[in-house]
MIBA-395831 format. One line per field, with one value per residue (C-alpha): residue number from 1; x, y, z negated. Coordinates in Angstrom, 2 decimals. Layout:
REM residues N
k NUM	...
east X	...
north Y	...
up Z	...
END
This chain:
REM residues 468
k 1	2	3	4	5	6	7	8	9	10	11	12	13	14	15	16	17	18	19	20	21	22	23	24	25	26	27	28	29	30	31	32	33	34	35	36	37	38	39	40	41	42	43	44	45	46	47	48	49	50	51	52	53	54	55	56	57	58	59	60	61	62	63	64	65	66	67	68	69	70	71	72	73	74	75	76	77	78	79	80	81	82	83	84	85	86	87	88	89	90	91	92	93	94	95	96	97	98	99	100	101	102	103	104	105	106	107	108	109	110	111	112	113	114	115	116	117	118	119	120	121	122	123	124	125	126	127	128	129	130	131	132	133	134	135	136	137	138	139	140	141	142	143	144	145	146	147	148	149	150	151	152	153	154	155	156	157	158	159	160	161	162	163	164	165	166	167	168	169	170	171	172	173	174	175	176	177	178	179	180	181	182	183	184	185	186	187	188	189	190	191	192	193	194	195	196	197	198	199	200	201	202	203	204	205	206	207	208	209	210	211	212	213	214	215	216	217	218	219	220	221	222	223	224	225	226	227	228	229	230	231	232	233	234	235	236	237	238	239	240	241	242	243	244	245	246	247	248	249	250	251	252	253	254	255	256	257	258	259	260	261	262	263	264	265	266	267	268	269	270	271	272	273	274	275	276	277	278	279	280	281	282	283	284	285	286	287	288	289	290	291	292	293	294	295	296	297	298	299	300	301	302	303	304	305	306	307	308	309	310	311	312	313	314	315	316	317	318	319	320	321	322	323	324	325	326	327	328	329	330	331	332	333	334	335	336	337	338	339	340	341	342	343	344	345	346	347	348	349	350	351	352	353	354	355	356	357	358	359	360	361	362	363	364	365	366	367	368	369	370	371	372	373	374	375	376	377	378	379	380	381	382	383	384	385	386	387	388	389	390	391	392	393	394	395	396	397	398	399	400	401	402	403	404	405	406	407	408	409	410	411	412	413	414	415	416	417	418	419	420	421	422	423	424	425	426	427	428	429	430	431	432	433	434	435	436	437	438	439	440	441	442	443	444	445	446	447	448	449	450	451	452	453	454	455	456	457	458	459	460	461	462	463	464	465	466	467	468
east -88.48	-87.58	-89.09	-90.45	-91.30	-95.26	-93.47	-91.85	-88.82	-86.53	-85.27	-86.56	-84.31	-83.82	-85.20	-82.13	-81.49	-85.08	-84.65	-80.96	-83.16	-86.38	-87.46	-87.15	-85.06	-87.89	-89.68	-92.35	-92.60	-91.09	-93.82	-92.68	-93.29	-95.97	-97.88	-97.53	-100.63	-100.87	-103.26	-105.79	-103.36	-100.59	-102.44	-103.92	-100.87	-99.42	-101.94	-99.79	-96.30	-95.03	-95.25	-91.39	-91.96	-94.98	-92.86	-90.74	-92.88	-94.27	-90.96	-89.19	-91.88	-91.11	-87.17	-84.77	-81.38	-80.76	-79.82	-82.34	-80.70	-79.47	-83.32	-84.43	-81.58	-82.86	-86.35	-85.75	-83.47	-86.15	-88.96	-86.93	-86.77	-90.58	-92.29	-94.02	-93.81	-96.54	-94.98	-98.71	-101.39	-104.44	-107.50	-111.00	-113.23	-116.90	-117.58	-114.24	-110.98	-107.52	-104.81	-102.17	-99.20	-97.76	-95.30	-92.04	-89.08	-91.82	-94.57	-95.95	-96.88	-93.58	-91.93	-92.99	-91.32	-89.02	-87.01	-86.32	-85.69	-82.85	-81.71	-81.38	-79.62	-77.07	-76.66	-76.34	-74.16	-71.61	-72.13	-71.37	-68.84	-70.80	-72.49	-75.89	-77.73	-81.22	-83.63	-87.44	-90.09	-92.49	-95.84	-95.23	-94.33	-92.11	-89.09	-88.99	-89.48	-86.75	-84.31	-84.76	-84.31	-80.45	-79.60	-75.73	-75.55	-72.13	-72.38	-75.98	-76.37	-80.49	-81.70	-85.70	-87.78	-91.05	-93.44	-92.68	-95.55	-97.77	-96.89	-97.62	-95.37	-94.35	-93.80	-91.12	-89.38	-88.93	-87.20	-85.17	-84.15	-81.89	-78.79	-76.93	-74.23	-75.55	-78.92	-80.14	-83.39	-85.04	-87.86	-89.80	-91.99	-94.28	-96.92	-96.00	-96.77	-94.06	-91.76	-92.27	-92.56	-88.63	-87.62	-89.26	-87.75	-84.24	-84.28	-85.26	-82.09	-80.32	-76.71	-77.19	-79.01	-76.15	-73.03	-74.45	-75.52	-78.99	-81.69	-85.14	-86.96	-90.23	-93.25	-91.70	-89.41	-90.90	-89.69	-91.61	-94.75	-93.78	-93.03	-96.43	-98.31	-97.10	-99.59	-102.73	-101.98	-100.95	-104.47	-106.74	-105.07	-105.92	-109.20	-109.98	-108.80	-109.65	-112.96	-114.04	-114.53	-113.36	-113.47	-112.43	-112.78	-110.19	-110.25	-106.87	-106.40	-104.88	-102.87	-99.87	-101.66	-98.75	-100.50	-103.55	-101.90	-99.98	-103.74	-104.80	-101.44	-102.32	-106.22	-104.57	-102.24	-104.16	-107.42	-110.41	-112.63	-109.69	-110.22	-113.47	-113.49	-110.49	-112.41	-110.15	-110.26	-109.96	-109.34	-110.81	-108.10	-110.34	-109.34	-108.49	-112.09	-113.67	-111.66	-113.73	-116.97	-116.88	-114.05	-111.68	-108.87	-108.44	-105.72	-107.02	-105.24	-104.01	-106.08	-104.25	-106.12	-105.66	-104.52	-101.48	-99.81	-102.70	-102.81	-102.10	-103.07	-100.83	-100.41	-97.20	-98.61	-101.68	-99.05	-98.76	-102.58	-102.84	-100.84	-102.77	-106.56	-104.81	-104.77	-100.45	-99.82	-97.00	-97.43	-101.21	-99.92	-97.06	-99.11	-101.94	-99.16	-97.56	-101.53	-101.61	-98.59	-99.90	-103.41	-103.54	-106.94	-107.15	-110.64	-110.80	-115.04	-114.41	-113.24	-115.43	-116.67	-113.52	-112.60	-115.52	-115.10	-111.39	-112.26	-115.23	-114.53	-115.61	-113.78	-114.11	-114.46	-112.63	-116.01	-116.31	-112.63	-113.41	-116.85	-115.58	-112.16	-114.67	-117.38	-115.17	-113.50	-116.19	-117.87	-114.67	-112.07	-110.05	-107.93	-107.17	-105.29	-107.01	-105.73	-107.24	-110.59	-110.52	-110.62	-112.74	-115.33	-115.13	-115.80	-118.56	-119.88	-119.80	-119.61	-122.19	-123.58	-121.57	-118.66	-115.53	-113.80	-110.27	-109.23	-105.48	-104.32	-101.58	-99.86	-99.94	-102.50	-99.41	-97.89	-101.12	-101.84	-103.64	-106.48	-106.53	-107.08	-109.74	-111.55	-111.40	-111.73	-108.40	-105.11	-102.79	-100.32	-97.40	-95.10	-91.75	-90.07	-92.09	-92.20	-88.03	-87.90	-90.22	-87.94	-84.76	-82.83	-83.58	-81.13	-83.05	-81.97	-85.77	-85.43	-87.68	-89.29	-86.78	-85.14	-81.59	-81.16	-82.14	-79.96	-76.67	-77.36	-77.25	-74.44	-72.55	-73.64	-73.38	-71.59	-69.18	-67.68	-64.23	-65.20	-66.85
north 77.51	75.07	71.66	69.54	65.70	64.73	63.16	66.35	64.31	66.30	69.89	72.04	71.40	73.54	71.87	70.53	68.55	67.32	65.68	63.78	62.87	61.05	59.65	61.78	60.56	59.84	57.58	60.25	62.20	65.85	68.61	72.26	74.27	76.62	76.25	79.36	81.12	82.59	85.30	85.98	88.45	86.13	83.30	84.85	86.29	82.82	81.72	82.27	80.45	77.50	74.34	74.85	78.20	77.22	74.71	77.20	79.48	76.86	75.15	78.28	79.37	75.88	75.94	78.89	77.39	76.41	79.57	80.33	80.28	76.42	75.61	76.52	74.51	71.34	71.65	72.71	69.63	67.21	68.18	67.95	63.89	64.42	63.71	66.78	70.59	70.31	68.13	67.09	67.72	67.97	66.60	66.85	63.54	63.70	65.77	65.14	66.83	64.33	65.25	62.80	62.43	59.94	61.72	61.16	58.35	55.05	56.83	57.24	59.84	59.14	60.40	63.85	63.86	61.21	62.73	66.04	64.02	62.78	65.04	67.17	64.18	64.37	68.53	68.05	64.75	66.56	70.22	68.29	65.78	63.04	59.31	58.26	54.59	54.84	52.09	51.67	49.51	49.85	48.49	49.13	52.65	54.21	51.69	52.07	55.96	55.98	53.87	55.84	59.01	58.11	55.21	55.51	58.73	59.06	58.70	57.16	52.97	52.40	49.79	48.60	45.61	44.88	42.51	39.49	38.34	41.30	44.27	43.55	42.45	45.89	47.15	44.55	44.66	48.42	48.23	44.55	45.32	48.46	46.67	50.26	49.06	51.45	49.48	46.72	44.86	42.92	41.24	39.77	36.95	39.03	42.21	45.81	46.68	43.98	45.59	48.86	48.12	46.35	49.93	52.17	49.36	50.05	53.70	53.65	52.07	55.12	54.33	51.61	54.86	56.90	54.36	53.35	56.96	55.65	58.49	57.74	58.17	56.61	59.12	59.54	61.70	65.43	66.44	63.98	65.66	68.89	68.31	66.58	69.87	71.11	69.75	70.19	73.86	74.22	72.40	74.56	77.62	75.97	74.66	78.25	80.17	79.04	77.81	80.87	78.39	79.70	75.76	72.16	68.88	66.79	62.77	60.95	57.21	56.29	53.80	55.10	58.70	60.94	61.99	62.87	64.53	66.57	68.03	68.12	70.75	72.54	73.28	75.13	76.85	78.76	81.01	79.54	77.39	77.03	73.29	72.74	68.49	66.11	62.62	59.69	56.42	53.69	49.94	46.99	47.85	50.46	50.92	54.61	54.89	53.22	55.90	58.64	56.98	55.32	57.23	53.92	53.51	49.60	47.31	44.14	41.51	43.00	41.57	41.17	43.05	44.91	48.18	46.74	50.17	50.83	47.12	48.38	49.21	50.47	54.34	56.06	59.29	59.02	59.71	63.73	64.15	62.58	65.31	67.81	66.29	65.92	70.04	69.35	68.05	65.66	63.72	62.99	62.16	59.61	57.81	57.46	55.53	53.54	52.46	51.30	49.66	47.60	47.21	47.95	49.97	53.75	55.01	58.26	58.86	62.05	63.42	62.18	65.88	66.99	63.93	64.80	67.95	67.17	64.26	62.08	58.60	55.90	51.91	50.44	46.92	44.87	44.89	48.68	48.82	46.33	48.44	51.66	50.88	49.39	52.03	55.24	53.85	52.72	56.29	58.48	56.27	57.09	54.13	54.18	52.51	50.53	52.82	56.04	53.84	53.62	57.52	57.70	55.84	57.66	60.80	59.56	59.07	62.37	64.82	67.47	69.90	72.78	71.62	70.72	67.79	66.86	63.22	62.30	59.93	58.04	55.82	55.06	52.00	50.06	49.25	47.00	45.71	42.70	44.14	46.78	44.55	42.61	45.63	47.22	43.84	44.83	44.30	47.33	49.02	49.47	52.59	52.06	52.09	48.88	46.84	46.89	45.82	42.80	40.41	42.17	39.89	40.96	40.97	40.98	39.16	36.96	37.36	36.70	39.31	39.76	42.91	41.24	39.67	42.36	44.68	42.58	42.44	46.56	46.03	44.35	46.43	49.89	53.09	53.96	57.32	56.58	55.32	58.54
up -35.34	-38.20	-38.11	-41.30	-41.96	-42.55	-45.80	-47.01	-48.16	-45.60	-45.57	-42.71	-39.54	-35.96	-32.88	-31.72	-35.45	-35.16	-31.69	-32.76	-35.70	-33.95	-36.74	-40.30	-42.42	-44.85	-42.91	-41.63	-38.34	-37.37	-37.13	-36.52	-39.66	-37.63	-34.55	-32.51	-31.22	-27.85	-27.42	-24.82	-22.77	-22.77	-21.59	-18.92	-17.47	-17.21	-14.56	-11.45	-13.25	-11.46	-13.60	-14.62	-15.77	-17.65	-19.31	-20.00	-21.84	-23.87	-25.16	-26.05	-28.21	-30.14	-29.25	-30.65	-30.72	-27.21	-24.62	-22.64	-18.98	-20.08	-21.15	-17.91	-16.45	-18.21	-17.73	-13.67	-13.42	-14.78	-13.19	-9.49	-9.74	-9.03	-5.40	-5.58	-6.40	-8.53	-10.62	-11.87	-9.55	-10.04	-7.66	-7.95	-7.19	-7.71	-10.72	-12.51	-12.85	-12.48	-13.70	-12.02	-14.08	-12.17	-9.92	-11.91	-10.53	-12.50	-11.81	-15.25	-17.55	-19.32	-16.82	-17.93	-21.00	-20.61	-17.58	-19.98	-23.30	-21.36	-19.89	-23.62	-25.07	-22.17	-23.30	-26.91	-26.69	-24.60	-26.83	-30.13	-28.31	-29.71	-28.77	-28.99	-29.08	-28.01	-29.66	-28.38	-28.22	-25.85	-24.68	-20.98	-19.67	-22.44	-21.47	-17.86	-18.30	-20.94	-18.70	-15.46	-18.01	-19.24	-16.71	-16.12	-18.42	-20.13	-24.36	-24.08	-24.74	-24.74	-25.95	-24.98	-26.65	-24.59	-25.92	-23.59	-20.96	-22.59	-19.99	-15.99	-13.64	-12.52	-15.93	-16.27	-13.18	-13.53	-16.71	-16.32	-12.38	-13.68	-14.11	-15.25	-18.17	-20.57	-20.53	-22.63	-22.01	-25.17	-24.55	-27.92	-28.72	-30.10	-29.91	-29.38	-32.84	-34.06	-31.86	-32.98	-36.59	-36.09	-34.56	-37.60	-39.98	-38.07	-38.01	-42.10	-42.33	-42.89	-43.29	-39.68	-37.95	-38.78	-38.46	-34.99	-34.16	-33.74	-31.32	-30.79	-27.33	-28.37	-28.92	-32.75	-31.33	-31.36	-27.62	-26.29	-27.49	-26.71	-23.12	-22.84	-24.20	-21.16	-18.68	-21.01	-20.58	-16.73	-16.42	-18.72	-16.53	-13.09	-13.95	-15.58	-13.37	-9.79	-11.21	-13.85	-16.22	-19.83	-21.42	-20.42	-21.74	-22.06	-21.83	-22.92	-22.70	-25.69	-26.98	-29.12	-30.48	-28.44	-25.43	-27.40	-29.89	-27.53	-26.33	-30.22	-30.37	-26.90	-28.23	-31.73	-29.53	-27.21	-27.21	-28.76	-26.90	-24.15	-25.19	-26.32	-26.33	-26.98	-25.60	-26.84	-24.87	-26.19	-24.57	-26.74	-29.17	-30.62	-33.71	-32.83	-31.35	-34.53	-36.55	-34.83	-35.41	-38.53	-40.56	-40.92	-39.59	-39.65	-38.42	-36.78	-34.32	-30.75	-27.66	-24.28	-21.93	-17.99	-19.83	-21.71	-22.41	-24.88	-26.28	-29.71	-33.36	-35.31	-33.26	-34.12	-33.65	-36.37	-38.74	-37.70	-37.22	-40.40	-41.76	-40.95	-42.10	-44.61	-45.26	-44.72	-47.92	-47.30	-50.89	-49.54	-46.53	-47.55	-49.73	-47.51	-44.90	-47.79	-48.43	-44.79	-45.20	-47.82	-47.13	-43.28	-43.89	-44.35	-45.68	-43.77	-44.73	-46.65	-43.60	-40.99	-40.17	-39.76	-37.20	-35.01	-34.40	-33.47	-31.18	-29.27	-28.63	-26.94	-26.12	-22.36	-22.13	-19.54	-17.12	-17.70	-16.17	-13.31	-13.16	-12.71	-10.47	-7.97	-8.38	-8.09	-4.56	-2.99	-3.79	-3.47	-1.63	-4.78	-6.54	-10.22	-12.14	-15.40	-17.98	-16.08	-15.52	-19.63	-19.45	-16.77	-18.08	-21.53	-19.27	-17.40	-20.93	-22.25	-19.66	-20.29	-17.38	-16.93	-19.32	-16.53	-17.64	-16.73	-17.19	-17.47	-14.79	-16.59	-13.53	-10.18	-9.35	-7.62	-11.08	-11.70	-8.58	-9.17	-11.34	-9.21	-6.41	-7.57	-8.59	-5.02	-2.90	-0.22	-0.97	-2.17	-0.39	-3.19	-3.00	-1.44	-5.15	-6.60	-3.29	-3.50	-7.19	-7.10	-5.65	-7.65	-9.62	-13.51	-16.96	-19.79	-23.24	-24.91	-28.64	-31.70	-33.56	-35.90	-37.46	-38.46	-34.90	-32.62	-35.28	-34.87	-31.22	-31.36	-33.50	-30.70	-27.75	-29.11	-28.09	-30.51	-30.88	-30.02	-26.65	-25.27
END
């Protein structure tokens, strides 16, 4: 399988190149050249595969230069830090499906990929007898996920910015408590999207990327998506099989684009109609949902809200769907991002047909999330967190009789306690692995938004070669 940019500026590249790359080296996003297909027979036979060999049958078919025994090493070793067999479960409350992807060591969807991207930097670091520095922003999950991924891993530095005071409590405290010396905390005055914009500026920096041997572990980086088309598969096959039901509905709440996109890759992948509906969910940053409904995609200010992992605008991901409404053509496709750039406003009308079809959406306001916490415990005795509520309530929305729909349960309702709390009217017992950080001493550096500082900082603090 060789691997191209959405810009076209790169030559195709195996899997293994793409993932050391993260980000191309022309400023777009790694696609594989193809998408396989899996036929009807295929698919069916996988209905009785554990969730690592699942995983397995999916990756390989996007992954030819790694052995085979050692991919099912890394993929059986990722998915054991996990508190159940399952890896992600799924439960059935009322008339929904929940997929709960919060099982991993931050209990987070992140987790999912997160725990294998780290592991595979580990493999190839030590194959190629190299070093990497790891440099993300994140809006909540991403960091902790990505520190609890290569915390204390030989060859691996990782360095985190978090917008400060913008993710909860327990978002913080996961990723500032881990005192490993391999991890760096950077906490910005800022939004997400400045923090992520300083990381994209970094990594187009390509003599810095490769003199500090830069690696991304945002959603940019390819794996990430991969191991996340994963669980939209083991779910079609559970909810198909055990339930005769030949379609499912999907709804994603979505922030960044990734975990979306990951289900916009699983529905051209297998048989048609095994995903019939991709719902997007949108908080009141909605400029994804606006997308779907009015065909432009426009930047506007960031509002704080109880869902901070999906307090953005600017997705990372849009970039690769882009690509392909686009018809593939990379040309179209750069110039349509260097217009965003410079005008933050994409006029996607002439493809509004096209946009439907792919997606519904629909934006939850900060009642709705209150609303539908409250609702859904005092009717099920469940307890979600606010970013599952976002997709909850988008399914609630749109389910249609007869159509199952399976919404993704991002993370556990102890890493937002308070709204949680209020929504429910009891306090919240926490898992055993939150109540021992909150009172943990923390390390974390507070800088400005600024490319040059938090670069000299990496400067400073980076793994070099010599020192592996």
């Amino acid at each position: 399988m060789q691997y191209i940019s959405t810009r076209g500026g790169i030559d195709p590249v195996p899997f293994t190149e793409a993932v050391m790359m993260g980000l191309a080296d022309d400023g777009g996003l790694i696609l594989p050249r193809t998408i396989p297909r899996i036929g009807s027979e295929t698919y069916a036979g996988w209905k009785d595969l554990s969730y690592q060999e699942l995983a397995f049958e999916i990756m390989s078919r996007f992954i030819d230069d790694i052995p085979e025994s050692d991919l099912r090493d890394l993929i059986n070793r990722s998915y054991a830090t996990f508190d159940t067999e399952k890896v992600v479960p799924l439960v059935h409350q009322g008339s929904l499906h929940i997929m709960e992807l919060f099982h991993g060591p931050t209990l987070a969807f992140k987790d999912v990929a997160l725990q294998f991207l780290g592991n595979l930097f580990e493999y190839l670091l030590e194959k190629n007898d190299s070093v990497m520095n790891i440099l993300g922003a994140t809006s909540g999950d991403t960091g902790s996920a990505a520190i609890y991924g290569v915390r204390g891993k030989e060859r691996i530095n990782i360095f985190i910015l978090h917008p400060h005071q913008r993710v909860s409590k327990v978002q913080e405290k996961q990723m500032t408590t881990v005192t490993d010396a391999n991890v760096y905390n950077i906490a910005i005055h800022g939004t997400f999207d400045d923090g992520q914009a300083i990381v994209k500026s970094i990594f187009n920096d390509l003599d810095f990327k490769e003199e500090q041997h830069l690696g991304a572990i945002n959603s940019i980086n390819w794996a990430r998506v991969l191991a996340q088309v994963v669980y939209y598969v083991h779910s079609c096959l559970h909810i198909n099989s055990h339930e005769n039901d030949k379609t499912t509905d999907f709804s994603v709440p979505t922030g960044n684009f990734g975990d979306i996109f990951a289900g916009y890759i699983a529905k051209r992948m297998l048989p048609e109609g095994s995903i019939r509906k991709l719902l997007l969910a949108t908080n009141s940053n909605d400029i994804l949902t606006r997308m779907v409904t009015d065909g432009v995609y426009s930047l506007s200010q960031v509002v704080p809200t109880s869902s901070p992992s999906m307090d953005i605008q600017s997705a990372s991901n849009f970039e690769r769907y882009l690509y392909y409404l686009l018809d593939k053509e990379p040309d179209q496709t750069r110039q349509a991002m260097e217009q965003l750039t410079e005008t933050g406003k994409l006029d996607l009308t002439d493809y509004q047909d096209q946009i439907q079809r792919d997606f519904t959406a629909t934006a939850a306001s900060e009642e709705d999330v209150q609303a539908i916490i409250g609702s859904f415990y005092q009717e099920y005795g469940y307890i979600m967190d606010p970013h599952t509520a976002v997709g909850v309530h988008c399914a609630l929305r749109h389910q249609e009789k007869g159509i199952p729909i399976c919404c993704l349960a991002t993370a556990h309702p102890g890493k937002f306690g308070e709204t949680v709390e209020k929504a429910i009217g009891k306090p919240l017992e926490l898992p055993d692995s939150i109540a021992q950080i909150l009172d943990k001493e923390s390390r974390c550096e507070l800088m400005d938004a600024d490319r040059n500082q938090i670069q000299d900082f990496l400067k400073k603090h980076a793994v070099q070669a010599h020192t592996a």
